[in-house]
N, C-alpha and C positions, 0 to 999 in steps of 0.2 A: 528869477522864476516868473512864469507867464500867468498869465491868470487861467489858461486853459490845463497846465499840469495839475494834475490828483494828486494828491496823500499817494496810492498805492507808485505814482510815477514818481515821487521824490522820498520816498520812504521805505523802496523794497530792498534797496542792498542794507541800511541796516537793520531792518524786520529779519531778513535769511541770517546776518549773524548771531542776532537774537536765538532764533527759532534755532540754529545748528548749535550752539551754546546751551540749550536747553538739551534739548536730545543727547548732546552729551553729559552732561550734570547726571540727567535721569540713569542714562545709559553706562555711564562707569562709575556712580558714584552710588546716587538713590538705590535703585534698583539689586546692586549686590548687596546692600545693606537689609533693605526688604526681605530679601529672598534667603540670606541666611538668619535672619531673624526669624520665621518662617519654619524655617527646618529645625532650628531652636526648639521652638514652642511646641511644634506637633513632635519633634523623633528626640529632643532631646543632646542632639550633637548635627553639625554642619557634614553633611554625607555627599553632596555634589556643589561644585563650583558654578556660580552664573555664568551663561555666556552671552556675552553682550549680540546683542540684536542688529546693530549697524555692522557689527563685526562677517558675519555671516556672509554669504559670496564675496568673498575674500574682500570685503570694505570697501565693495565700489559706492556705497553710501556716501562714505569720509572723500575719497576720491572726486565724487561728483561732486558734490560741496566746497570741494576745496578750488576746482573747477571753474565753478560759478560767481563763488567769493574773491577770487583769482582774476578773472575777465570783468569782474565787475569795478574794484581796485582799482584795474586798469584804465578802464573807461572813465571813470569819474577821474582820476587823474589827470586822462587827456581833456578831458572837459574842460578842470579846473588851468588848465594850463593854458587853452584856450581862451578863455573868458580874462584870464590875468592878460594878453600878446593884446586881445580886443582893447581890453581899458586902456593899454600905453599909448 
């Protein structure tokens, strides 16, 4: 690492899998939970099903993400593959 690389230049592929890990947790875990606890309290019985949010225009969210996290994978591989052929 060079001394001119930043935190966000050596730290963003795993910050996106963080960040896409979270939005999932919230988005198929928390959040249905919330929301029939919710219908719980105010109706007394669970009357509609969550629909997750990322889901929505057919999950080109998950798609792009996966995308990202995909090309990224890749890259720091080639990196890492390079910088090992340099050392021999």
């Amino acid at each position: 690492m060079t001394e001119q690389e930043t935190w966000i230049n050596t730290k963003w592929r795993p910050s996106m899998g963080w960040t896409y890990m979270a939005v999932c947790i919230f988005d198929f875990i928390i959040a249905p939970v919330i929301w029939s606890m919710f219908q719980i309290v105010g109706g007394g019985k669970v009357e509609t099903q969550w629909k997750p949010l990322t889901l929505e225009g057919a999950g080109l969210f998950h798609m792009a993400m996966g995308a990202i996290l995909g090309i990224a994978v890749y890259g720091r591989t080639q990196e890492k593959m390079a910088e090992k052929k340099h050392d021999e």
